[in-house]
Backbone atoms as SQL, in Angstrom:
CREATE TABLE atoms (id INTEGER PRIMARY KEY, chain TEXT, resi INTEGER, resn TEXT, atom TEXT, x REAL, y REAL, z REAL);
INSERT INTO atoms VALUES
  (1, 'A', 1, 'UNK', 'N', -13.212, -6.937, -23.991),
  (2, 'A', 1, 'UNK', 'CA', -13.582, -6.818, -22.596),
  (3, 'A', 1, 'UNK', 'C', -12.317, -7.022, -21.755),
  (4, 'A', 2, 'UNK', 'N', -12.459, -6.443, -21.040),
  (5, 'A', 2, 'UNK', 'CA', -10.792, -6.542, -19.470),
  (6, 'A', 2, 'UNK', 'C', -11.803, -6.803, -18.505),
  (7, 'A', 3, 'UNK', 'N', -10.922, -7.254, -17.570),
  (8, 'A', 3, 'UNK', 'CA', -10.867, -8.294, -16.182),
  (9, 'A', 3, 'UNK', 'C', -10.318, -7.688, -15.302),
  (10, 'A', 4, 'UNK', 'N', -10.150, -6.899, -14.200),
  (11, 'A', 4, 'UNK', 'CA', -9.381, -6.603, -13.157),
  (12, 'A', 4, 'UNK', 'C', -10.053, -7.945, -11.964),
  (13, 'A', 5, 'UNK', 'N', -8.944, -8.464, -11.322),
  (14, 'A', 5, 'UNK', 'CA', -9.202, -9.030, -9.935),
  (15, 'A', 5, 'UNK', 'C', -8.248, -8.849, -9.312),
  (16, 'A', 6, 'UNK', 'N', -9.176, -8.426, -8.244),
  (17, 'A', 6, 'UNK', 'CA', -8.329, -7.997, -6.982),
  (18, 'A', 6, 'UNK', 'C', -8.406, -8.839, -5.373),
  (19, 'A', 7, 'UNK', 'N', -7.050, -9.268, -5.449),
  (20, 'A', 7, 'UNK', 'CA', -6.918, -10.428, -4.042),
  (21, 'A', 7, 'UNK', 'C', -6.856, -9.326, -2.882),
  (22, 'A', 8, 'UNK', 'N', -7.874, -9.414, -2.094),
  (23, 'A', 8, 'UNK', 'CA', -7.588, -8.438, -1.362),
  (24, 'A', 8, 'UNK', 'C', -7.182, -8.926, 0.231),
  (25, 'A', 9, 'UNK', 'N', -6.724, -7.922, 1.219),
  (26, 'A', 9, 'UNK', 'CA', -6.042, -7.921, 2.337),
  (27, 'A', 9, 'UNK', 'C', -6.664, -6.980, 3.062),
  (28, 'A', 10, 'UNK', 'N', -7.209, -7.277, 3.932),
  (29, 'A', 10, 'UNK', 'CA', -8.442, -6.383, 5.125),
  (30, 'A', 10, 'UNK', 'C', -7.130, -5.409, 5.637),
  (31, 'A', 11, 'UNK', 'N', -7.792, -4.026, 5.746),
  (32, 'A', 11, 'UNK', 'CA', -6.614, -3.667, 7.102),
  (33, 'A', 11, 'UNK', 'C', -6.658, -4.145, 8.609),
  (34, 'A', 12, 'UNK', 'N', -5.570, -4.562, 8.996),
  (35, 'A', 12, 'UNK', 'CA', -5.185, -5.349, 9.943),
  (36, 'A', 12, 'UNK', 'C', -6.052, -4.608, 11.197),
  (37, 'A', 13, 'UNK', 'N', -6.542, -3.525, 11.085),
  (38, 'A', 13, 'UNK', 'CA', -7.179, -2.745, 12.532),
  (39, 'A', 13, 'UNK', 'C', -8.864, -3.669, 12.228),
  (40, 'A', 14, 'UNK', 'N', -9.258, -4.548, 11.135),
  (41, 'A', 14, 'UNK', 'CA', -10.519, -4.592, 10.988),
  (42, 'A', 14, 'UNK', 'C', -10.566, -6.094, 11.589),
  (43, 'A', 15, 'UNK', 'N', -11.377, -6.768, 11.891),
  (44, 'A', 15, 'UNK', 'CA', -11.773, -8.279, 11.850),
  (45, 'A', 15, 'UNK', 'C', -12.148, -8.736, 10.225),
  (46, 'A', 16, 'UNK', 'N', -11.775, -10.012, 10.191),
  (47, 'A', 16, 'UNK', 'CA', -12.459, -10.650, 8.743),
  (48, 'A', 16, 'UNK', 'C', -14.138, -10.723, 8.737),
  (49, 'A', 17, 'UNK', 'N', -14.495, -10.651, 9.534),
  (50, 'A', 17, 'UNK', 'CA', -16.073, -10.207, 9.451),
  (51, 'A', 17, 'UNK', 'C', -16.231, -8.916, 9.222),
  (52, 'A', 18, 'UNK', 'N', -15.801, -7.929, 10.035),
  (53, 'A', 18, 'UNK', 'CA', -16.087, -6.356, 9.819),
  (54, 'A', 18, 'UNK', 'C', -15.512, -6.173, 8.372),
  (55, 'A', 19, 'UNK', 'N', -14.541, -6.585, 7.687),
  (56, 'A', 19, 'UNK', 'CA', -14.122, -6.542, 6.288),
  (57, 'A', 19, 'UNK', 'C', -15.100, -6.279, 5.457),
  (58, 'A', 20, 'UNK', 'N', -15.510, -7.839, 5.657),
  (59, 'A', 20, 'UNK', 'CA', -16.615, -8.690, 4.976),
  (60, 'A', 20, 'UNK', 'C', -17.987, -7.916, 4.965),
  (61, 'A', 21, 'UNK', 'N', -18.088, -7.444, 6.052),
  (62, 'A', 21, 'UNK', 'CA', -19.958, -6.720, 6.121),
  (63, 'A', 21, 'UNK', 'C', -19.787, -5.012, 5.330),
  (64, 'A', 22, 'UNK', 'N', -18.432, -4.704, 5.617),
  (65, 'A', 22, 'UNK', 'CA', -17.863, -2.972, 4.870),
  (66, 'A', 22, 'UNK', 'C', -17.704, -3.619, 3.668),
  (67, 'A', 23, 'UNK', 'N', -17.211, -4.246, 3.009),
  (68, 'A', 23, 'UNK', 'CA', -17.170, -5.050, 1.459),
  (69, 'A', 23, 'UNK', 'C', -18.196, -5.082, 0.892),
  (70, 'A', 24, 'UNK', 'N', -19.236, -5.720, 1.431),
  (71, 'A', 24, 'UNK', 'CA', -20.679, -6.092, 0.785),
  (72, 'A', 24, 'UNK', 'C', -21.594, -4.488, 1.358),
  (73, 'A', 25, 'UNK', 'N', -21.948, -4.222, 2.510),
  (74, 'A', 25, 'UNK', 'CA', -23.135, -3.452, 2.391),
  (75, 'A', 25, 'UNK', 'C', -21.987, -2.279, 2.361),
  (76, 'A', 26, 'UNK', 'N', -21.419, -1.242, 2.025),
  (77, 'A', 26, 'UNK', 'CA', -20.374, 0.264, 2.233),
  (78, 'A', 26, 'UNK', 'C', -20.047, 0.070, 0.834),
  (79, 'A', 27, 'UNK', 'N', -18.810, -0.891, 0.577),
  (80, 'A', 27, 'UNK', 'CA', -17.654, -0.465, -0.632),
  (81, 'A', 27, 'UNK', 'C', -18.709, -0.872, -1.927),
  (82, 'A', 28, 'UNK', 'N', -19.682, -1.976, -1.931),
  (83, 'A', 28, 'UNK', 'CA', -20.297, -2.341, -2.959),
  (84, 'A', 28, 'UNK', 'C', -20.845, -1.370, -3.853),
  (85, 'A', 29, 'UNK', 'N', -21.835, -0.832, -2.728),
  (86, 'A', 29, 'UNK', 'CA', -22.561, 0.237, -2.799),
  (87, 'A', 29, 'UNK', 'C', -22.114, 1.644, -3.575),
  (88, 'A', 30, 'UNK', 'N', -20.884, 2.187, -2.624),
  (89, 'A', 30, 'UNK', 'CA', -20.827, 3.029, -3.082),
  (90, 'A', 30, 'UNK', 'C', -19.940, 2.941, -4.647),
  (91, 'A', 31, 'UNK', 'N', -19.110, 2.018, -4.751),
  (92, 'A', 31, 'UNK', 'CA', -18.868, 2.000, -6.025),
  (93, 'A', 31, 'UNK', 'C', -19.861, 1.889, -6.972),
  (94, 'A', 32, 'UNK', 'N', -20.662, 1.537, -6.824),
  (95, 'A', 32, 'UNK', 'CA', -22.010, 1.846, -7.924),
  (96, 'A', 32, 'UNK', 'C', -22.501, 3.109, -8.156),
  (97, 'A', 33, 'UNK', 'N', -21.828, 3.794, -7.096),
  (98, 'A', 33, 'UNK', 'CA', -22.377, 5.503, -7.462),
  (99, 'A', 33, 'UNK', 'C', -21.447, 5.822, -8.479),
  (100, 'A', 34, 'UNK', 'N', -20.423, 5.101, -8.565),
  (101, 'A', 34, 'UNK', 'CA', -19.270, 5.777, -9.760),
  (102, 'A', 34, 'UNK', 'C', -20.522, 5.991, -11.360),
  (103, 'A', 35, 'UNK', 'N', -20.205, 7.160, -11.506),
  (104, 'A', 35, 'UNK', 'CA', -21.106, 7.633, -12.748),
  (105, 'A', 35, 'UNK', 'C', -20.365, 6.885, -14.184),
  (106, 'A', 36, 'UNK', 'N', -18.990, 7.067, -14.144),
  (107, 'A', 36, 'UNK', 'CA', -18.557, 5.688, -14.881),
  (108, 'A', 36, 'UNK', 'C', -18.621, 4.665, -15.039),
  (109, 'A', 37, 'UNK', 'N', -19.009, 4.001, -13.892),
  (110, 'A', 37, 'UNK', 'CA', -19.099, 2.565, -13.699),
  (111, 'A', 37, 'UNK', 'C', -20.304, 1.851, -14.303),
  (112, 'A', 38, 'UNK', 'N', -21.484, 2.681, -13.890),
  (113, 'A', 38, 'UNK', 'CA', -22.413, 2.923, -14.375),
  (114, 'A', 38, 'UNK', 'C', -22.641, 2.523, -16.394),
  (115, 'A', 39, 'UNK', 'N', -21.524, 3.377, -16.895),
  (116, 'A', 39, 'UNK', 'CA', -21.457, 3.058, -18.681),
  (117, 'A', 39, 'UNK', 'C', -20.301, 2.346, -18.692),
  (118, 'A', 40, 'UNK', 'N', -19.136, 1.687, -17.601),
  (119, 'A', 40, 'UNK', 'CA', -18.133, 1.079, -18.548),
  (120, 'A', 40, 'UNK', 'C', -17.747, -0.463, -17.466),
  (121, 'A', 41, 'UNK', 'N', -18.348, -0.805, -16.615),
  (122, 'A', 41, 'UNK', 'CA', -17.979, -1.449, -15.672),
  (123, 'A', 41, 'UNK', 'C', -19.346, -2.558, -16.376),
  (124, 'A', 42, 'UNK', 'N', -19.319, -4.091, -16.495),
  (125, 'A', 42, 'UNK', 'CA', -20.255, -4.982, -17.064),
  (126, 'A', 42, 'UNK', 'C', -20.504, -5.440, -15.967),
  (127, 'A', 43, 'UNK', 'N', -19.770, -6.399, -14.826),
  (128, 'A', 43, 'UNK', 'CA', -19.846, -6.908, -13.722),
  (129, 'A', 43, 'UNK', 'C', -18.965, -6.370, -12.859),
  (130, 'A', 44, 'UNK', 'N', -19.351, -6.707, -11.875),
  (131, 'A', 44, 'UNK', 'CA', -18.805, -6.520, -10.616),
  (132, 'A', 44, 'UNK', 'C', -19.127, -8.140, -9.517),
  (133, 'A', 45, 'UNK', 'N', -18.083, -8.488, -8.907),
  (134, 'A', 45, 'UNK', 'CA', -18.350, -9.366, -7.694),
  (135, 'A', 45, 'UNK', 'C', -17.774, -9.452, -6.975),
  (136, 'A', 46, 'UNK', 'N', -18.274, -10.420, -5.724),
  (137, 'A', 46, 'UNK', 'CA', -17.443, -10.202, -4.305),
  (138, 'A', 46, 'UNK', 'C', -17.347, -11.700, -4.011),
  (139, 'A', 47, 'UNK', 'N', -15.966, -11.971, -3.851),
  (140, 'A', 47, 'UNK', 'CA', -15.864, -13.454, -3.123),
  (141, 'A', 47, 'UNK', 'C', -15.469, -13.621, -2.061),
  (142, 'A', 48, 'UNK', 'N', -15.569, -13.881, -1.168),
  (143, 'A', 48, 'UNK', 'CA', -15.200, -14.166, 0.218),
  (144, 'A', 48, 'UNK', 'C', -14.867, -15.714, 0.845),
  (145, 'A', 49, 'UNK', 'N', -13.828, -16.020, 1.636),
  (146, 'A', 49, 'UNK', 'CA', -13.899, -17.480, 1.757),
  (147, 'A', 49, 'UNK', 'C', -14.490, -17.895, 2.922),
  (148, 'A', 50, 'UNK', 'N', -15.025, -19.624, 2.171),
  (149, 'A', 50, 'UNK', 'CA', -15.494, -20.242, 2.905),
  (150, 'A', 50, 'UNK', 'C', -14.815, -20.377, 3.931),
  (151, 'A', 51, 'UNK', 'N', -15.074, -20.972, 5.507),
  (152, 'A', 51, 'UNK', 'CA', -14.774, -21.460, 6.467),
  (153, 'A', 51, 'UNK', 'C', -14.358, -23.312, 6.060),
  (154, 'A', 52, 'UNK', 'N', -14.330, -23.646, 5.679),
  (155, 'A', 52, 'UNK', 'CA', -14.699, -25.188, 5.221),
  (156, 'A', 52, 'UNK', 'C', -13.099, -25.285, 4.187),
  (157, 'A', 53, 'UNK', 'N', -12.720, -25.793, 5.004),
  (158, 'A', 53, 'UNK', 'CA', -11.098, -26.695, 3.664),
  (159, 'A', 53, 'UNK', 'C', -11.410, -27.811, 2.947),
  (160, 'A', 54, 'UNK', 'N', -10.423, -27.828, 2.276),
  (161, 'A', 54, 'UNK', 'CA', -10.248, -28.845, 1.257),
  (162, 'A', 54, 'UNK', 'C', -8.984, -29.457, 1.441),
  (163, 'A', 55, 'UNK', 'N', -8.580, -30.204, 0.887),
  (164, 'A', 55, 'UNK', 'CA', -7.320, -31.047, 0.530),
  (165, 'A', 55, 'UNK', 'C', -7.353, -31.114, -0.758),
  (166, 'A', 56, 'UNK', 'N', -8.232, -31.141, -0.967),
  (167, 'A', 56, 'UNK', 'CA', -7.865, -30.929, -3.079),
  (168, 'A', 56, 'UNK', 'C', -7.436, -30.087, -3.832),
  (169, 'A', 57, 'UNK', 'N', -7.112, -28.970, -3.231),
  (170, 'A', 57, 'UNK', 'CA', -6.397, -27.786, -3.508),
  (171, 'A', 57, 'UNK', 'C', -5.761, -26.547, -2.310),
  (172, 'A', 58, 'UNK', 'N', -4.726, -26.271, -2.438),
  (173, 'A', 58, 'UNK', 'CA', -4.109, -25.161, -1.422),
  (174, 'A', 58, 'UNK', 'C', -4.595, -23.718, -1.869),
  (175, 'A', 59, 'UNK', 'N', -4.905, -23.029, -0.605),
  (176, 'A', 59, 'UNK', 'CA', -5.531, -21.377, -1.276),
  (177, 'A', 59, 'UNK', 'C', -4.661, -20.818, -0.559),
  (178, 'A', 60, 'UNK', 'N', -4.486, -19.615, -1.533),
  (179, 'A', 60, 'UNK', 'CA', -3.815, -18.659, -0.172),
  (180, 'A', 60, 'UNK', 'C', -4.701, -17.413, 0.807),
  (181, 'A', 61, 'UNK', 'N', -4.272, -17.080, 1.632),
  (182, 'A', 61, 'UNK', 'CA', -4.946, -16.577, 2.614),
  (183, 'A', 61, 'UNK', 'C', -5.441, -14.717, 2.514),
  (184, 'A', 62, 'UNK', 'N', -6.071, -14.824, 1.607),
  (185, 'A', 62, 'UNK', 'CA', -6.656, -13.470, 1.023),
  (186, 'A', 62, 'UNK', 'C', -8.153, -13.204, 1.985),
  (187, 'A', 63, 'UNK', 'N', -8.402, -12.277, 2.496),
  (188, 'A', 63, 'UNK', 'CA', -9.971, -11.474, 3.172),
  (189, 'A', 63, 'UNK', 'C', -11.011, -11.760, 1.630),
  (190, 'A', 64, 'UNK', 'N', -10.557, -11.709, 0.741),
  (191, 'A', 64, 'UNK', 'CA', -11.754, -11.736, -0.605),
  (192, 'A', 64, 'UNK', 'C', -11.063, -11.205, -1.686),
  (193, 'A', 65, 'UNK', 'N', -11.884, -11.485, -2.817),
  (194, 'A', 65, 'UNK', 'CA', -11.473, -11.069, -4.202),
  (195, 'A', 65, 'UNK', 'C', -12.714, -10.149, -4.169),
  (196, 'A', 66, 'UNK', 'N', -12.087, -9.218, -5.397),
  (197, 'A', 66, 'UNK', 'CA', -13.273, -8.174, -6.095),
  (198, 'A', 66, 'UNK', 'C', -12.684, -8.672, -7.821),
  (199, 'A', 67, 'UNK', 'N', -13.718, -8.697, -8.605),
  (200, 'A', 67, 'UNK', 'CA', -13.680, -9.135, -9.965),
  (201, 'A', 67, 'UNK', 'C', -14.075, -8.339, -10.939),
  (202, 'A', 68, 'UNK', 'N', -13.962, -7.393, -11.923),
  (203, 'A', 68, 'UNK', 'CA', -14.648, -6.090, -12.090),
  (204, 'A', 68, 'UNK', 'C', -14.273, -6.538, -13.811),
  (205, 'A', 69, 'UNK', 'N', -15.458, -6.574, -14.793),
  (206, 'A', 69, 'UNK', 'CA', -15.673, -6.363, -16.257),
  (207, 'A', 69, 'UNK', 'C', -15.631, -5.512, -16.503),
  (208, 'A', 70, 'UNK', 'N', -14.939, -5.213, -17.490),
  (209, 'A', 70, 'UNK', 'CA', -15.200, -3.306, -18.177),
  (210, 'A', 70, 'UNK', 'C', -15.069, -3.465, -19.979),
  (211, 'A', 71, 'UNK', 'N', -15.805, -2.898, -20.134),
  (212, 'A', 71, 'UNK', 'CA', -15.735, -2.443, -21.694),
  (213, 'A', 71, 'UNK', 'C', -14.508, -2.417, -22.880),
  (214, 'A', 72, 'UNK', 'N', -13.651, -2.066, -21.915),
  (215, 'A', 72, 'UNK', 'CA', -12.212, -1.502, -22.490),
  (216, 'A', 72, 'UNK', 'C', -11.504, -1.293, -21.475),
  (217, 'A', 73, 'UNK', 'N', -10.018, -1.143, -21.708),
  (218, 'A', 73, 'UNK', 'CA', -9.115, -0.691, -21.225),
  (219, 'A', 73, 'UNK', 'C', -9.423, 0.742, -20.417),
  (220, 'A', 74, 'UNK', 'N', -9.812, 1.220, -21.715),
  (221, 'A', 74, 'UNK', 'CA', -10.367, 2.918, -21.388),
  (222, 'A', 74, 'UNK', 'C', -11.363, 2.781, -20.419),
  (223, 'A', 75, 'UNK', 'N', -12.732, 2.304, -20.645),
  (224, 'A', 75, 'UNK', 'CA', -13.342, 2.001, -19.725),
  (225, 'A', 75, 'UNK', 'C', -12.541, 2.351, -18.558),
  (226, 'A', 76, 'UNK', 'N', -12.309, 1.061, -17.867),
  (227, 'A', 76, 'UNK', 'CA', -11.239, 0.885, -16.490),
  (228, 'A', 76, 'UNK', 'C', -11.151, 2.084, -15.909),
  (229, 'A', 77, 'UNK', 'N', -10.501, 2.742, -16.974),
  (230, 'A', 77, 'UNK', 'CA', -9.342, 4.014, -16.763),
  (231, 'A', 77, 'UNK', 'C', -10.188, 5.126, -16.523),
  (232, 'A', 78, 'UNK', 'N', -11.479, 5.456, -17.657),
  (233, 'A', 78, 'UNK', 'CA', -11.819, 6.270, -16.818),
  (234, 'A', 78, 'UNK', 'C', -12.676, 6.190, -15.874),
  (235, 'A', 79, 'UNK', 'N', -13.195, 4.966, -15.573),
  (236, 'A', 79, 'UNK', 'CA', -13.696, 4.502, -14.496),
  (237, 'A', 79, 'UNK', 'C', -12.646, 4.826, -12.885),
  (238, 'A', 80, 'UNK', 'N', -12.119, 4.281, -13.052),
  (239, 'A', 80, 'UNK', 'CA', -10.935, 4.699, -11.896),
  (240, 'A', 80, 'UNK', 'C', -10.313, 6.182, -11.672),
  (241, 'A', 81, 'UNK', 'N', -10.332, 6.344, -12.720),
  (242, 'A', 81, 'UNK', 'CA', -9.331, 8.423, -12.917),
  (243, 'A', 81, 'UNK', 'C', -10.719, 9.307, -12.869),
  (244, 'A', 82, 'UNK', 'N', -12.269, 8.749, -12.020),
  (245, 'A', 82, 'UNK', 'CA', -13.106, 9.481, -12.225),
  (246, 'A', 82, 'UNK', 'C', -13.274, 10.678, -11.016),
  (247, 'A', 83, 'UNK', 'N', -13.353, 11.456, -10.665),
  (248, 'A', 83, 'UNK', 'CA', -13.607, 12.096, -9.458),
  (249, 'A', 83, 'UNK', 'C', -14.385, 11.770, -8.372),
  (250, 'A', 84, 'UNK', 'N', -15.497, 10.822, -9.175),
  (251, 'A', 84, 'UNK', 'CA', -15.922, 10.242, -7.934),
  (252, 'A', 84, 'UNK', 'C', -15.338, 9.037, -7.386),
  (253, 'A', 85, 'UNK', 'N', -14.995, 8.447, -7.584),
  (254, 'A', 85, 'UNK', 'CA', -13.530, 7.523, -7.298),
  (255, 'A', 85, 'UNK', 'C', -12.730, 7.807, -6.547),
  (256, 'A', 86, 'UNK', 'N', -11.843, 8.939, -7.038),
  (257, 'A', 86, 'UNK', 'CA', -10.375, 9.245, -6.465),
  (258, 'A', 86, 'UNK', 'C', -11.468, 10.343, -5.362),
  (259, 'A', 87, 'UNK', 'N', -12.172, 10.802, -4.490),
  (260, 'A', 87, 'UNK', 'CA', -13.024, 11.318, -3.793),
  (261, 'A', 87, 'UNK', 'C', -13.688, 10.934, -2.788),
  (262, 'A', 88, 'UNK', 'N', -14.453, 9.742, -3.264),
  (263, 'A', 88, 'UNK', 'CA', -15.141, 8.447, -2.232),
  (264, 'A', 88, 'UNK', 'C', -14.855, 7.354, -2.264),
  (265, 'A', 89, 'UNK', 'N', -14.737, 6.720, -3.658),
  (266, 'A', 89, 'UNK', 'CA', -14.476, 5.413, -3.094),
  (267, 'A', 89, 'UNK', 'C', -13.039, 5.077, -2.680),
  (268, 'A', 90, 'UNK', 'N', -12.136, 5.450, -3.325),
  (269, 'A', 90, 'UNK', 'CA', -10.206, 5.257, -2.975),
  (270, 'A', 90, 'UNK', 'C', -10.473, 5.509, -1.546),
  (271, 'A', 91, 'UNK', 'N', -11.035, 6.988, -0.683),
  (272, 'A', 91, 'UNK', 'CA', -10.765, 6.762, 0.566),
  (273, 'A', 91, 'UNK', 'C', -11.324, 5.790, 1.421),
  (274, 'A', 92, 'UNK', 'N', -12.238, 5.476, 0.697),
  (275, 'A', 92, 'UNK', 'CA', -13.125, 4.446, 1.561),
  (276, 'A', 92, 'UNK', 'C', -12.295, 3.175, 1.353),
  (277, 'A', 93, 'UNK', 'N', -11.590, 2.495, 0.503),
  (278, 'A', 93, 'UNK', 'CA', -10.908, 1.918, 0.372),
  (279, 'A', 93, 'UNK', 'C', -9.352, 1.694, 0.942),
  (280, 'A', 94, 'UNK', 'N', -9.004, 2.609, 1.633),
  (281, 'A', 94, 'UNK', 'CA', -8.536, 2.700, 2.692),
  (282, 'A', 94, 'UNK', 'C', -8.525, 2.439, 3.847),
  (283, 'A', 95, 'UNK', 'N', -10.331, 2.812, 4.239),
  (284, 'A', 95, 'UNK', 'CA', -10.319, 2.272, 5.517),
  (285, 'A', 95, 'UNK', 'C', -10.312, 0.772, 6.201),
  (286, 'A', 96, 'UNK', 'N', -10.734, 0.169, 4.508),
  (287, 'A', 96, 'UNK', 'CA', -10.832, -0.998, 5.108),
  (288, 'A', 96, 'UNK', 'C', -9.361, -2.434, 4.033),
  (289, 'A', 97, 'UNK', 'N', -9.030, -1.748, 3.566),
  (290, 'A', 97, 'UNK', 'CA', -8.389, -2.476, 2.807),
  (291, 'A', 97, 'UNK', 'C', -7.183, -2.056, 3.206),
  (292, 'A', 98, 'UNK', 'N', -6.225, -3.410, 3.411),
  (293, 'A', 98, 'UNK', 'CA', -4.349, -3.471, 3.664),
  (294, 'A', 98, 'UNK', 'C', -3.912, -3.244, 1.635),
  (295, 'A', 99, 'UNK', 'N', -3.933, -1.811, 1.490),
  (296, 'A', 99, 'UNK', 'CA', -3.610, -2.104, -0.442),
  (297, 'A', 99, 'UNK', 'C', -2.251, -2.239, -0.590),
  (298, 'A', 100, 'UNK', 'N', -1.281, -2.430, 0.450),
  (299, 'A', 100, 'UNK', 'CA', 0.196, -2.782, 0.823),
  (300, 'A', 100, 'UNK', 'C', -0.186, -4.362, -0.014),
  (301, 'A', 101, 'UNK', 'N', -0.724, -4.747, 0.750),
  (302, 'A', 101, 'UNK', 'CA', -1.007, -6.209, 0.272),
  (303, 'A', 101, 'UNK', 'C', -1.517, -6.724, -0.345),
  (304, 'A', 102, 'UNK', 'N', -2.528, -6.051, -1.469),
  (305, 'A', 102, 'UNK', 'CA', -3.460, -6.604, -1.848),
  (306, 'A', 102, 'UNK', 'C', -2.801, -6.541, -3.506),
  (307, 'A', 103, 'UNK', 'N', -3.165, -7.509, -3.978),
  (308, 'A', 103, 'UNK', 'CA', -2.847, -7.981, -5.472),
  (309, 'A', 103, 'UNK', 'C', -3.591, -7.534, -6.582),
  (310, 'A', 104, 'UNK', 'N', -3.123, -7.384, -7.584),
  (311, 'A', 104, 'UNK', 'CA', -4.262, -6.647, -8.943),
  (312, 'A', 104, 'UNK', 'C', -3.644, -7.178, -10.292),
  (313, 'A', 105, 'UNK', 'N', -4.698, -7.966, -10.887),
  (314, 'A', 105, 'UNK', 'CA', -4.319, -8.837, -11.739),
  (315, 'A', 105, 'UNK', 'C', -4.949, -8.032, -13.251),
  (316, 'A', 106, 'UNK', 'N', -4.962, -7.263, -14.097),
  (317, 'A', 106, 'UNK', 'CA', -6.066, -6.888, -15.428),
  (318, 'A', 106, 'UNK', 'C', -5.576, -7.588, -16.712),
  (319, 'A', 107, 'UNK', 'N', -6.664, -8.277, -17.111),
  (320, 'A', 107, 'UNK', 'CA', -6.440, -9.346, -18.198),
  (321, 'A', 107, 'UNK', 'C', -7.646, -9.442, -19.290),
  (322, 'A', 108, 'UNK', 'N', -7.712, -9.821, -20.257),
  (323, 'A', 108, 'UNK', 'CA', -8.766, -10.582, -20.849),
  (324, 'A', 108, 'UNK', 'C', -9.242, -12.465, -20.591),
  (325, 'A', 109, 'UNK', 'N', -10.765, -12.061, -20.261),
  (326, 'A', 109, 'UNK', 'CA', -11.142, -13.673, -20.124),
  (327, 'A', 109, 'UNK', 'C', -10.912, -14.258, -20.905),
  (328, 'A', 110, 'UNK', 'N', -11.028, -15.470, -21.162),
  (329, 'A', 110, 'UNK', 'CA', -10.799, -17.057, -21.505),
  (330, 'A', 110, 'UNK', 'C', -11.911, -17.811, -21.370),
  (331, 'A', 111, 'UNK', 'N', -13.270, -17.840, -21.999),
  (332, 'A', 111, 'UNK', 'CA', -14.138, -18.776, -20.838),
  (333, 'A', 111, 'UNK', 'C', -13.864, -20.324, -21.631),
  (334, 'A', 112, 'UNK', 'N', -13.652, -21.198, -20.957),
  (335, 'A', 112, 'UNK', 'CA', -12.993, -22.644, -21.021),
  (336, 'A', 112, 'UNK', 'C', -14.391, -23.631, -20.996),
  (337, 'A', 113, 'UNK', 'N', -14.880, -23.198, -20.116),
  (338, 'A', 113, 'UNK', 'CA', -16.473, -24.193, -19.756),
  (339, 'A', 113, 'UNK', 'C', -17.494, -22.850, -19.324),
  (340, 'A', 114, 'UNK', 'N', -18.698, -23.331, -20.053),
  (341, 'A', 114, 'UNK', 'CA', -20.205, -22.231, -20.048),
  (342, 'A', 114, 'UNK', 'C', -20.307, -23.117, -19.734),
  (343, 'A', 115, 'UNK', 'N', -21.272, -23.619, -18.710),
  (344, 'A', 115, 'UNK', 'CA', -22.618, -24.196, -18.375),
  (345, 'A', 115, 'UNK', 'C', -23.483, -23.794, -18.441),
  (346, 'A', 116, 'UNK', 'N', -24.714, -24.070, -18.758),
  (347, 'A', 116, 'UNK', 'CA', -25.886, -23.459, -18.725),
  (348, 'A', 116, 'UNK', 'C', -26.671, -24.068, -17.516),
  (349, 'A', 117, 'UNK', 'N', -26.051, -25.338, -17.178),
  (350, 'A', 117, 'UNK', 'CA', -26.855, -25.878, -16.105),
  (351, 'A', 117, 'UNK', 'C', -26.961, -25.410, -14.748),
  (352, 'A', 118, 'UNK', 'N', -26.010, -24.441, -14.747),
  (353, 'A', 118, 'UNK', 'CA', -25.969, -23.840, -13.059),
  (354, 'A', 118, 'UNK', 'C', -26.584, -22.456, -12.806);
């Protein structure tokens, strides 16, 4: 299984709310139309930050993460190199995303602690 996360960076013409509401009800969405995604994508999620600090740890100042499971490498790939992708969602991803800035991490998990209690 691979891991893409992506630290993302609103484009600067948007508010961190307008981000946030095109993130969840627009970009969610339509990436689920990906007909790939569909057979090679396991999860998908959206994190957004709290309003509320801490002192117990420093964050840096990202609009949200996107977290995306896939099958394989391949998966990913042709998930992303799909036409409906490079068509709808990349531009849509544009409108609302600074991708100057935004970070992309693809890895294999590690899970360290399962809980079952949560």
């Amino acid at each position: 299984m691979i891991k893409m996360t992506m630290f993302l960076r609103r484009n600067p013409k948007l508010t961190h709310e307008e981000f946030v509401k095109h993130h969840i009800e627009i970009h969610g969405p339509l990436f689920r139309k990906i007909p790939e995604a569909d057979k090679h994508c396991i999860r998908y999620i959206q994190t957004h930050p709290i309003k509320q600090k801490t002192s117990a740890v420093e964050v840096e100042d990202y609009d949200g993460t996107a977290e995306l499971w896939f099958d394989s490498l391949e998966g990913l790939e042709n998930t992303l190199n799909s036409d409906f992708y490079k068509n709808h969602v990349f531009p849509d991803e544009k409108t609302f995303l600074d991708h100057e800035n935004t970070q992309v991490t693809i890895g294999n998990q590690v899970e360290i602690i399962t809980n079952s209690n949560s």
